[in-house]
C-alpha positions as CSV (number, residue, x, y, z in Angstrom):
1,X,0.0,0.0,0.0
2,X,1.5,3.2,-0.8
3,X,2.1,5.9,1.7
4,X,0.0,8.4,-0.6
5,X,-2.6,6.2,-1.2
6,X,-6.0,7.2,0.7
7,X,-7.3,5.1,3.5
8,X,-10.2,4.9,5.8
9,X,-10.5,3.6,9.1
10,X,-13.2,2.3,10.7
11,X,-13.7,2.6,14.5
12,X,-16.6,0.3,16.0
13,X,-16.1,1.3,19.7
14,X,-18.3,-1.9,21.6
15,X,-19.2,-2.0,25.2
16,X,-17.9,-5.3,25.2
17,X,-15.5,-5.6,21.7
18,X,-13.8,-3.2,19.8
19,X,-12.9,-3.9,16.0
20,X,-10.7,-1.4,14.5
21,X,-10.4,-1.9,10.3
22,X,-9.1,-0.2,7.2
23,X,-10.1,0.3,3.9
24,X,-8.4,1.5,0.9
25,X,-9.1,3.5,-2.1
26,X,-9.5,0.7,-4.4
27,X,-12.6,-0.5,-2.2
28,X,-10.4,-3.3,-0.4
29,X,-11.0,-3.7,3.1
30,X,-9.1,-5.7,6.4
31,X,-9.5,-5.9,10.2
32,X,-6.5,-4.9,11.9
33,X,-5.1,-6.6,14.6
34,X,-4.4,-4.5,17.7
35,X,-3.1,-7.6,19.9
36,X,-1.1,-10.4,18.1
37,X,-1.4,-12.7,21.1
38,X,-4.9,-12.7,20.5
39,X,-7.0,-15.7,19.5
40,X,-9.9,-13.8,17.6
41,X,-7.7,-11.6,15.9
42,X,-11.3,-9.6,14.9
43,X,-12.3,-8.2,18.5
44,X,-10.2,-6.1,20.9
45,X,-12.1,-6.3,24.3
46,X,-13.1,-2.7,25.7
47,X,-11.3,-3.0,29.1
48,X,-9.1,-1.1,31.1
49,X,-6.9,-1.9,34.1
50,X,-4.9,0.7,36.2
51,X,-2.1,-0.4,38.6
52,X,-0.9,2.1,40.8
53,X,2.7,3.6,40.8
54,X,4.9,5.9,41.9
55,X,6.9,8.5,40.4
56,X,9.0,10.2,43.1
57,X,6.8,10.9,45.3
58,X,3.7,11.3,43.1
59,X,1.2,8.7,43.0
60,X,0.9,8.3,39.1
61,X,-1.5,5.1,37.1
62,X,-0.3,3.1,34.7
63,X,-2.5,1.5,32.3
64,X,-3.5,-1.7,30.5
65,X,-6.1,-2.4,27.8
66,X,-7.9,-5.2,25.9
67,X,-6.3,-9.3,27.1
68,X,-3.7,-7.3,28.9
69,X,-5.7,-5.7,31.5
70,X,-8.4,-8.9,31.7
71,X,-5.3,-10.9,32.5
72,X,-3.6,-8.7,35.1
73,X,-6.7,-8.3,36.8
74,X,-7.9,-11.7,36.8
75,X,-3.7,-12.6,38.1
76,X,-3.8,-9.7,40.7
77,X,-7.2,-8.2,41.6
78,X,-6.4,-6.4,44.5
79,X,-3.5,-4.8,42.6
80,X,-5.0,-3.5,39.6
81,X,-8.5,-1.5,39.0
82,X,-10.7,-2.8,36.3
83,X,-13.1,-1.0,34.1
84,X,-15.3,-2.7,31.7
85,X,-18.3,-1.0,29.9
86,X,-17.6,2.5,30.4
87,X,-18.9,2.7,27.3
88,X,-22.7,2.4,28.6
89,X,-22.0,5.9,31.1
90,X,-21.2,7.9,28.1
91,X,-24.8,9.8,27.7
92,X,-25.1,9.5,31.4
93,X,-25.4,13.2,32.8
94,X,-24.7,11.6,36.4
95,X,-21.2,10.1,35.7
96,X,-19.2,13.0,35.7
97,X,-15.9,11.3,36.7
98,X,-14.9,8.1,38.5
99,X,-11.7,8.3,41.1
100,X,-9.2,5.8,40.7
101,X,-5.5,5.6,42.9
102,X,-6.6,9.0,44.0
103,X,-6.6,10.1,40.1
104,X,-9.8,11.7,38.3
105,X,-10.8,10.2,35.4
106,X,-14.0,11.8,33.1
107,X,-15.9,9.5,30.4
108,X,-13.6,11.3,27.8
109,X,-10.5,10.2,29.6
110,X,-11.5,6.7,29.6
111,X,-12.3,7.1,25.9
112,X,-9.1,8.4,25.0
113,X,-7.0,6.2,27.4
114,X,-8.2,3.1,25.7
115,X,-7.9,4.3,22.3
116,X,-4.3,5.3,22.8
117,X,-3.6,2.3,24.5
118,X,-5.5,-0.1,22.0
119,X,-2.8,1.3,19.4
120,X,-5.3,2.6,17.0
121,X,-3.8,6.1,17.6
122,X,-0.4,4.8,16.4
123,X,-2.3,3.0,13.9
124,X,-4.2,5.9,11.9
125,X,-0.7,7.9,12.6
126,X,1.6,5.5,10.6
127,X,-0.2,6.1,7.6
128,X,1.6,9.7,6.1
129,X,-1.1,9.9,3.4
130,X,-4.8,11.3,3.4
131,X,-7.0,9.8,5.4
132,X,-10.7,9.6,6.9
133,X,-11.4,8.2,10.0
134,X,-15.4,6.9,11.1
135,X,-16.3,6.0,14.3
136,X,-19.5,4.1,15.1
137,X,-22.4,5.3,17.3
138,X,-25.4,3.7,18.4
139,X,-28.9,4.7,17.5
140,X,-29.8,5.2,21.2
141,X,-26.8,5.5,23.9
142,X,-27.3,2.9,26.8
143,X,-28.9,3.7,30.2
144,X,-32.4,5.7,31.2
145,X,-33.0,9.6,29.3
146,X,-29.6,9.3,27.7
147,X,-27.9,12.8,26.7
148,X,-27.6,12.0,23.0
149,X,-25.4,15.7,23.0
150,X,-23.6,14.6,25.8
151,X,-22.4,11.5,24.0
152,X,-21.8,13.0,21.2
153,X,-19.8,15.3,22.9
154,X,-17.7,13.0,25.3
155,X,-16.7,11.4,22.0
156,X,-15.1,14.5,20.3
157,X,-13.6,15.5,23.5
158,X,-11.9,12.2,24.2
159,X,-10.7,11.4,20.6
160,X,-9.7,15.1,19.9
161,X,-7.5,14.6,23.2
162,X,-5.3,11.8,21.1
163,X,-5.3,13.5,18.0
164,X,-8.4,11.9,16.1
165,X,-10.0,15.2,15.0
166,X,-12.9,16.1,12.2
167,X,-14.3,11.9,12.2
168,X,-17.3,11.2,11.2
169,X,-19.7,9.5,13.5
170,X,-22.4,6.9,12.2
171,X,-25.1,4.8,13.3
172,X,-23.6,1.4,13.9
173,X,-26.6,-0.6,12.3
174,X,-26.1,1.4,8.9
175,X,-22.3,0.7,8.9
176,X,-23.0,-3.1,9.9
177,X,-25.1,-3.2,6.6
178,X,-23.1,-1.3,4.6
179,X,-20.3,-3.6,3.6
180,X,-23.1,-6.4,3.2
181,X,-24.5,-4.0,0.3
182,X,-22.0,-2.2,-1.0
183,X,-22.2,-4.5,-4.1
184,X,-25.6,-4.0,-4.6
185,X,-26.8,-3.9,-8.5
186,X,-30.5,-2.7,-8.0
187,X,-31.6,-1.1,-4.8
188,X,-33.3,-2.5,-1.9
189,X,-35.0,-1.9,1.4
190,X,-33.6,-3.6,4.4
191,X,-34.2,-3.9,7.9
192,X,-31.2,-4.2,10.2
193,X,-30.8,-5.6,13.2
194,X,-27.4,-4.6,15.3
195,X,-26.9,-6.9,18.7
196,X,-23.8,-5.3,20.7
197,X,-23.1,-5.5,24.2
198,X,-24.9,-2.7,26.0
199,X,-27.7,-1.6,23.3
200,X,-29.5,-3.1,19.9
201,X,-30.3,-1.3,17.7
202,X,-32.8,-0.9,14.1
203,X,-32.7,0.7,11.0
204,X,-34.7,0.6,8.3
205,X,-32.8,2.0,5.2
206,X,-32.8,2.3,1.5
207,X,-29.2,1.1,0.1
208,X,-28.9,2.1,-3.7
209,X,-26.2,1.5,-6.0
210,X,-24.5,4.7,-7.5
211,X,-21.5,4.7,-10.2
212,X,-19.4,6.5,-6.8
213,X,-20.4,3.5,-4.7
214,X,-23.7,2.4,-2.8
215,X,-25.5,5.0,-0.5
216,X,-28.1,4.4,1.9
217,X,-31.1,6.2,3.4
218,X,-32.2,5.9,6.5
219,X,-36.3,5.6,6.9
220,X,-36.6,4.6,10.8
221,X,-34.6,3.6,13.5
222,X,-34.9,2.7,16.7
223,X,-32.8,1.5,20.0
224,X,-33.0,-0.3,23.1
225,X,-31.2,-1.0,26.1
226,X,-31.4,-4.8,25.8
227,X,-28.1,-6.9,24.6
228,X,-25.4,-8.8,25.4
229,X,-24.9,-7.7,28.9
230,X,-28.8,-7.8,29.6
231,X,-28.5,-11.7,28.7
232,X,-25.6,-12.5,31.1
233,X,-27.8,-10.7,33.7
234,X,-30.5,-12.5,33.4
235,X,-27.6,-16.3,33.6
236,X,-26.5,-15.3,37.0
237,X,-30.0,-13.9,38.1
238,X,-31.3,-17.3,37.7
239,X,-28.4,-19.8,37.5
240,X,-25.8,-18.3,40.3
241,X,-27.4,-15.8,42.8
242,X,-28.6,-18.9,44.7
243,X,-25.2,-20.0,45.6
244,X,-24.9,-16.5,47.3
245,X,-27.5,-16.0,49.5
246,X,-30.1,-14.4,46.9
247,X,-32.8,-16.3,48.7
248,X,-32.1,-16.4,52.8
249,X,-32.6,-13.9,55.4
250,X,-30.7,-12.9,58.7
251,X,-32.5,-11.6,62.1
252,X,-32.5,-8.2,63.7
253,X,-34.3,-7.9,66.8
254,X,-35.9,-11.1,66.1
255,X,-37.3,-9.8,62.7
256,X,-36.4,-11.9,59.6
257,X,-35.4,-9.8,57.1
258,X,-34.0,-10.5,53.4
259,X,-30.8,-9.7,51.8
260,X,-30.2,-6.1,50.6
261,X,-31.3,-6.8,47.1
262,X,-28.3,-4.0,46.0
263,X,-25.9,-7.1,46.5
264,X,-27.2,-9.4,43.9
265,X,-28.0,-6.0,41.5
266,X,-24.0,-5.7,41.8
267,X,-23.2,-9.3,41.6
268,X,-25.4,-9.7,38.4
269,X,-23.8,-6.7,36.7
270,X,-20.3,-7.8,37.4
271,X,-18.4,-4.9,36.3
272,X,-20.2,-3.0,39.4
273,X,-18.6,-5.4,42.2
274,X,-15.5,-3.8,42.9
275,X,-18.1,-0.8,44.8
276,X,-19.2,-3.1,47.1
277,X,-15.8,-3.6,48.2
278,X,-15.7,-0.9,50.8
279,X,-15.3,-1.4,55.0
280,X,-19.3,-0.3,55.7
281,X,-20.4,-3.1,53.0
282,X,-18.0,-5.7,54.2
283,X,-19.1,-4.5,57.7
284,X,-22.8,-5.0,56.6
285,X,-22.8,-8.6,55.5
286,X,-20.1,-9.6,58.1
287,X,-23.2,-8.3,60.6
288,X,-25.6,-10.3,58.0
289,X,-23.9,-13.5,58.2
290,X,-24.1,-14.1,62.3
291,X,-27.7,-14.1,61.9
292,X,-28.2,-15.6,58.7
293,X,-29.8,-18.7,58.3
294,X,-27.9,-20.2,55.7
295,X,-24.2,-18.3,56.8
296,X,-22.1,-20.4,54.3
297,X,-23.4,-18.6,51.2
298,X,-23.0,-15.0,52.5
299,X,-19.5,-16.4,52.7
300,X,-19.2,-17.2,49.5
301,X,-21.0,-13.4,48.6
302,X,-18.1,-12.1,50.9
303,X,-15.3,-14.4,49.1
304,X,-16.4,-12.9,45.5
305,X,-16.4,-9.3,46.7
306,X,-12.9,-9.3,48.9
307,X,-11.3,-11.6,45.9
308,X,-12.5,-9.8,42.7
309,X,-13.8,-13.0,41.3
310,X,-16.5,-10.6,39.2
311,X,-14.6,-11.0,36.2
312,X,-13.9,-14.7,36.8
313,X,-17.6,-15.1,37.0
314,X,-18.7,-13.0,34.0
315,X,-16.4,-15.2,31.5
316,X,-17.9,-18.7,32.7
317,X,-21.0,-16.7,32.1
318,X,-20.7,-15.2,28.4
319,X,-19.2,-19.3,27.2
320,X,-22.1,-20.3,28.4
321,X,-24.1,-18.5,26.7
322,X,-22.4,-19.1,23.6
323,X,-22.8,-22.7,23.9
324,X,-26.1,-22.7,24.1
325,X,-26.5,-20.9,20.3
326,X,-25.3,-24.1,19.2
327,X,-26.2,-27.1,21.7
328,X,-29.3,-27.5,23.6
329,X,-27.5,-27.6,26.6
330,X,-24.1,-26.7,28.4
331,X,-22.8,-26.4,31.8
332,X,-22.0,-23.4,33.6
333,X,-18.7,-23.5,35.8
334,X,-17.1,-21.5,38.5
335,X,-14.8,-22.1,41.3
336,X,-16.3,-20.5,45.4
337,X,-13.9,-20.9,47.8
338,X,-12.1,-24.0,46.5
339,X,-15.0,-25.8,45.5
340,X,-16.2,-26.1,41.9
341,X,-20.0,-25.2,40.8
342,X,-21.7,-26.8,38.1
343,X,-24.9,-25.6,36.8
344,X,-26.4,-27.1,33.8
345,X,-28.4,-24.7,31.5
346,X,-30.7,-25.6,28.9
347,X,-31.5,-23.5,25.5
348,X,-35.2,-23.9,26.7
349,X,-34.5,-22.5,30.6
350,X,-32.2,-19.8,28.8
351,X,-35.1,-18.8,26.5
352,X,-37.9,-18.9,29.5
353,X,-35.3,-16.4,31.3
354,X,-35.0,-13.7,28.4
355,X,-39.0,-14.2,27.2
356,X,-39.7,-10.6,28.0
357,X,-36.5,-9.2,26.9
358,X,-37.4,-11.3,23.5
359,X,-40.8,-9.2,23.7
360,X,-39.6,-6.2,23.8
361,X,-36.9,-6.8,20.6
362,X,-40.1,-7.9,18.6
363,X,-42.0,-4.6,19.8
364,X,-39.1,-2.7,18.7
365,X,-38.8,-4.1,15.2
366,X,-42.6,-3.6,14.7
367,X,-42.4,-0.1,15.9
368,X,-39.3,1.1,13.2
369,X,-41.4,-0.8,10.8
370,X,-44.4,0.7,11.1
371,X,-42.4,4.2,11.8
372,X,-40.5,3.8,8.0
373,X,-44.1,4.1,6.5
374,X,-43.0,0.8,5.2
375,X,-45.2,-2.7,5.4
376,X,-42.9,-6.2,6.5
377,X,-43.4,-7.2,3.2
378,X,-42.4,-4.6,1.4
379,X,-38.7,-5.4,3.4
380,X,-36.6,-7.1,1.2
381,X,-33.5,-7.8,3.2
382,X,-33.3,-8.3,7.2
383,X,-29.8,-7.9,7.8
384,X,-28.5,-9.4,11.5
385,X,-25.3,-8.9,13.2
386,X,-23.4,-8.6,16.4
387,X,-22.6,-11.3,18.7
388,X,-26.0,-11.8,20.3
389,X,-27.9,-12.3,16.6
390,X,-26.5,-15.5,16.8
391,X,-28.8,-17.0,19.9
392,X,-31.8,-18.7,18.0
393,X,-34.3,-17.1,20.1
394,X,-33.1,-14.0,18.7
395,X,-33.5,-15.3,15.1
396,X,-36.2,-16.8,15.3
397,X,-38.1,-13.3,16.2
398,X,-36.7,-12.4,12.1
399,X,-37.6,-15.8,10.5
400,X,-41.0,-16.0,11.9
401,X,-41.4,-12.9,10.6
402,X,-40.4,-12.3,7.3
403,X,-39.0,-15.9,6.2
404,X,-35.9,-17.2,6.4
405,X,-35.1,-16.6,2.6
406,X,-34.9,-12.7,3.8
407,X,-32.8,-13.4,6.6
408,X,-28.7,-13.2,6.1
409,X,-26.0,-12.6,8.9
410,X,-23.2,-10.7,8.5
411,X,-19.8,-11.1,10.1
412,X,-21.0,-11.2,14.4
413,X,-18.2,-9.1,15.3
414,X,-16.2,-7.3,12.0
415,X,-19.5,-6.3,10.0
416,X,-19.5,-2.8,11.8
417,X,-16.0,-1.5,11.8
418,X,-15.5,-2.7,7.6
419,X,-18.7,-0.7,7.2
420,X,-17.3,2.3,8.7
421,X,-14.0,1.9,6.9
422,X,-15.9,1.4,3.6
423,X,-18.3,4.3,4.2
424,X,-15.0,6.3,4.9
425,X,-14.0,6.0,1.1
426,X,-17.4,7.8,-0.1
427,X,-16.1,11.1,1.8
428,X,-12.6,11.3,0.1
């Protein structure tokens, strides 16, 4: 590739995964790597670990990202502080900044700490020659009222702050499409279906083919705070929060009373365990288990907090329910206080667990539907990707729906960030 040859990258920041790729002016397209000792060379995961050093005598943070900062956490949780999904706080007005070693650290911080330390600012900075650079943005930020400004904001302020200036931001579920139908020869209507970690999100689009390359037109689109992370919630809610005292009750004053549910809330959404780590929680349930009636599982609830076993918990969690997209059942795994857990799940228990959740994705998709001024069989592709489009359930809302024959998948995890790159070439 030459160094005066134009290129596009394509940034699809994930809650969970980031893929970074590149496109060049000839239309060609690849992911880049930003970890070689990676298995899935495809997806970078959206994690950051700080570690606590000294310079002088300043306190100062050094930081990990992506298998790095998973593995020094996982090795030395009570050395290292790990962040995962601080992607879902970025329209939030009440996260202002989160305290870490003594060090402040604002949603555009984290933003630009992890892309610097991903290497996709050394990245799109080897390449001397014109460039474009497109980042991906959901349809609807993650979490209750989200500031759409905010976000968009946050995101400017943190990539400007490495040097990524004047991007493009675009809806994810177009750019997932995009590279689908970029080779298009007649024009189409689709509907598609983007599955990340934190939100889902729907389009429904026109894509038409054009001598300077295929363009698309958006008709209706929708988002919703169910994904990924909202089906690992609702594993441990059912499959694991027994083994941790969701269910028993201590005394005061002779009074049975039940377990602060705020325990389990943190527990379920593992990333938040690390805050109940403090002296007045560890206090609290200490207090809980005299009185408890069964006092062996608020030890294991005080084990998981005091060893940082969140993470350990939330892997066992997400191969599970990856398994069970392609067997009918699997068994869940995890290690409490030296003794091994097994739970086996079925695809049927899974599917009675996430029933509502499924509900509400099939509302959705009738709402931007009915919203593009468009009937379902007027639709003439339904375009699914991200890594929770593969759970049947899921696909099954699509087939039902409009027939399989309409139905086509698109790479779970790369579909996004090609898009972007490719959609980068159109604005040369």
């Amino acid at each position: 590739m030459s160094s005066n040859e134009f290129v596009s990258f394509g940034i699809d920041l994930g809650t969970t995964n980031t893929v970074f790729a590149r496109a060049s002016a000839d239309g060609s397209k690849e992911i880049v790597c930003l970890d070689s000792n990676q298995r899935d060379r495809s997806v970078y995961p959206t994690v950051l670990a700080f570690e606590q050093d000294y310079e002088g005598d300043r306190s100062v943070c050094v930081v990990k990202s992506g298998e790095e900062a998973i593995h020094l956490a996982s090795r030395y949780p009570n050395d290292f502080r790990y962040l995962q999904s601080f992607k879902s706080h970025v329209a939030s007005p009440s996260f202002n900044k989160t305290t870490i070693f003594g060090q402040n650290f604002g949603i555009p911080d984290l933003l630009s700490l992890f892309v610097e330390n991903s290497g996709i600012v050394d990245a799109i900075a080897s390449h001397k020659g014109p460039k474009q650079v497109v980042v991906g943005r959901p349809v609807r930020f993650h979490g209750e009222n989200p500031d759409d400004d905010l976000a968009v904001d946050r995101y400017r302020t943190g990539f400007a702050a490495v040097g990524i200036k004047g991007f493009d931001l675009v809806l994810e579920p177009v750019a997932g499409a995009f590279s689908y139908f970029s080779t298009l020869n007649s024009p189409i209507r689709a509907l598609v279906a983007d599955f990340g970690g934190g939100t889902s999100d729907f389009l429904v689009a026109e894509f038409n083919p054009s001598k300077s390359g295929t363009t698309s037109r958006a008709l209706s689109h929708a988002g919703l705070g169910i994904a990924g992370d909202t089906f690992d919630y609702r594993i441990i809610q059912n499959a694991l929060l027994k083994y941790f005292g969701a269910n028993t009750s201590y005394s005061v004053d002779e009074k049975s009373l039940p377990v602060p549910r705020y325990f389990f809330s943190a527990l379920s959404r593992w990333h938040d365990l690390i805050r109940l780590r403090t002296t007045q929680n560890l206090k609290t349930l200490n207090e809980i288990r005299r009185s408890s009636d069964m006092p062996e599982l608020i030890d294991n609830l005080i084990y998981v907090i005091t060893h940082n076993k969140g993470l350990e918990i939330s892997k066992a969690v997400a191969s599970v329910k990856a398994k069970l997209s392609s067997s009918l059942e699997a068994d869940l795994e995890i290690v409490i206080r030296g003794t091994k857990v097994r739970e086996t799940l079925t695809r049927k228990n899974f599917e009675q667990w996430i029933v509502e959740d499924l509900r509400r994705i099939s509302d959705t998709v009738e709402d931007v539907i009915q919203r593009s001024g468009l009937s379902g069989d007027m639709i003439d592709r339904v375009f699914l990707t991200g890594g929770s489009s593969l759970i049947p359930a899921i696909q099954a809302i699509f087939m039902n729906r409009f027939g399989c024959k309409k139905v086509v998948t698109g790479e779970s995890f790369s579909a996004v960030a090609e898009g972007l790159s490719l959609i980068g070439l159109n604005d040369k």
